[in-house]
C-alpha positions as CSV (number, residue, x, y, z in Angstrom):
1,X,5.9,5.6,-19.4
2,X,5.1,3.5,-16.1
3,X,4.1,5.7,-13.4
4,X,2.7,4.4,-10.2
5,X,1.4,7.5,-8.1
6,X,0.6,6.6,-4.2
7,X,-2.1,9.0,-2.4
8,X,-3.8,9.1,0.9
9,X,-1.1,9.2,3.3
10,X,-0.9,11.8,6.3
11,X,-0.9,12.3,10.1
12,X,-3.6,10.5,11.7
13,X,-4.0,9.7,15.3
14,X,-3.7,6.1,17.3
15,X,-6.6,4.2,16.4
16,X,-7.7,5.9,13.4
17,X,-7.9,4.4,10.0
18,X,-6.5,6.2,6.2
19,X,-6.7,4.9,2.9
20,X,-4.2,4.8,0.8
21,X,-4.8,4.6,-3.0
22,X,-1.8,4.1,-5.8
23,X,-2.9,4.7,-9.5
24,X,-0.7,2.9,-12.5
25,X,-0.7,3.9,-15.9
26,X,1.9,2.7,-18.8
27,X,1.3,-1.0,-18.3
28,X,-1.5,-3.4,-18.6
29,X,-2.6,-2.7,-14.7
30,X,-4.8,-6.2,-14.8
31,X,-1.8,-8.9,-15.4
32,X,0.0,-7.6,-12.8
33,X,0.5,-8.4,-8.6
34,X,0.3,-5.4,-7.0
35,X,1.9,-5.0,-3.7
36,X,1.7,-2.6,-0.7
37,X,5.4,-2.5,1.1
38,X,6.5,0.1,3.7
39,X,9.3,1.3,5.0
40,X,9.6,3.1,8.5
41,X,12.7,5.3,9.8
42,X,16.0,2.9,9.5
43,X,14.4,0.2,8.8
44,X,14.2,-2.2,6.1
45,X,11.3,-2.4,3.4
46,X,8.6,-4.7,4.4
47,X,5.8,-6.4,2.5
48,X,2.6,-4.8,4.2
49,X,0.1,-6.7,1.5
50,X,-0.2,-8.0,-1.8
51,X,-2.8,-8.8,-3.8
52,X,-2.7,-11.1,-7.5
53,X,-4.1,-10.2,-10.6
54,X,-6.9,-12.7,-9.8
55,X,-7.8,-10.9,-6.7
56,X,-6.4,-13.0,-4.2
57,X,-4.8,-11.5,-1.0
58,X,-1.8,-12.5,0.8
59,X,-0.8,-10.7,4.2
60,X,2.3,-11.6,6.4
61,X,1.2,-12.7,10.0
62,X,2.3,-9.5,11.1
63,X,0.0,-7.3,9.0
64,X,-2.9,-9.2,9.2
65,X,-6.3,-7.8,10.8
66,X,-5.9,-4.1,10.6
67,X,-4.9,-4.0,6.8
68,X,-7.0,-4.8,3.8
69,X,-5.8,-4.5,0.0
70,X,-7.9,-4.3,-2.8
71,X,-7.9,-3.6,-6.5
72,X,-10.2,-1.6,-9.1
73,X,-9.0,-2.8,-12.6
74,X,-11.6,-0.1,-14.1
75,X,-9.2,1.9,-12.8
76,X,-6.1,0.8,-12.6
77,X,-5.7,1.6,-8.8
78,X,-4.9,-0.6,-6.1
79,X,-6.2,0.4,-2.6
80,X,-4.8,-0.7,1.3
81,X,-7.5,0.6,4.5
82,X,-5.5,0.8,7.0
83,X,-7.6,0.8,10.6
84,X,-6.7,0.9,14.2
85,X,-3.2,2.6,13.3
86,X,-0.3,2.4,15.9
87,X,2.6,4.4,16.3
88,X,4.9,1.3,14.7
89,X,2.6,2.1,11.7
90,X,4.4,5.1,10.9
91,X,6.5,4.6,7.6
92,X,6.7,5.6,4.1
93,X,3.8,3.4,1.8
94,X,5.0,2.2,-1.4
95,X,2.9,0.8,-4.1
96,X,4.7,-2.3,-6.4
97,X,3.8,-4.1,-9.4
98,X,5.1,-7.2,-9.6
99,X,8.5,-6.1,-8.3
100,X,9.3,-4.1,-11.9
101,X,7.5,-1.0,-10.8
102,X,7.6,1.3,-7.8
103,X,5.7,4.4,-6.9
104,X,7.9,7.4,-4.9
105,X,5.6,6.3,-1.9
106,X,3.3,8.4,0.8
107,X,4.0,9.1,4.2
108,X,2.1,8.0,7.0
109,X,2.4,9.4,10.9
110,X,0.6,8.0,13.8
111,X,0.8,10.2,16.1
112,X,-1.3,11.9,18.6
C-alpha cells in the first residue's frame, strides 16, 4: 500500500523557517520525482519544488530563494526548508511522487 505521510508543518511567525519532511513507503522511493506543491485558502495547487530521482532540483521563479528540497533515499523521505516565511506562505504542503501519489498534506500558518 502507497502511503506518502507529510510532517513538520505548524504556526510559525514571519521570518522564521520549518521543515517539512514527507516519508513514502509502498513504492520503490529512489525511481521516483518527488514533488513539494501547496495549496493556500481558495486557491489553486501550486508546484512549490521538485526534485528528480537523480537529485536534481527545479523551483518556479516564484519559489526560488527561501525554499530548498532535498531527498534521503536511505530513507525514503523527501525534505523542503522553508526560511524567511511570509504570510502568502500559509497553505496546506503536499508531498507528490511523480504525479501517481499524494500525501493528505500538512498545514503551514505564518502568522505573528
Amino acid at each position: 500500500q502507497v502511503q506518502l505521510v507529510e510532517s513538520g508543518g505548524g504556526l510559525v511567525q514571519p521570518g522564521g523557517s520549518l521543515r517539512l519532511s514527507c516519508a513514502a513507503s509502498g513504492f520503490i522511493f529512489s525511481t521516483k520525482d518527488m514533488s513539494w506543491y501547496r495549496q493556500a485558502p481558495g486557491k489553486e495547487r501550486e508546484l512549490v519544488a521538485h526534485i528528480t530521482r537523480d537529485g536534481i532540483k527545479i523551483y518556479p521563479d516564484s519559489m526560488k530563494g527561501r525554499f530548498t528540497i532535498s531527498r534521503d533515499n536511505a530513507k525514503n523521505t523527501v525534505f523542503l526548508q522553508m526560511n524567511n516565511l511570509k504570510a502568502d506562505d500559509t497553505a496546506v504542503y503536499y508531498c507528490d511522487a511523480a504525479n501517481e501519489y499524494w500525501g493528505q498534506g500538512t498545514q503551514v500558518v505564518v502568522s505573528s
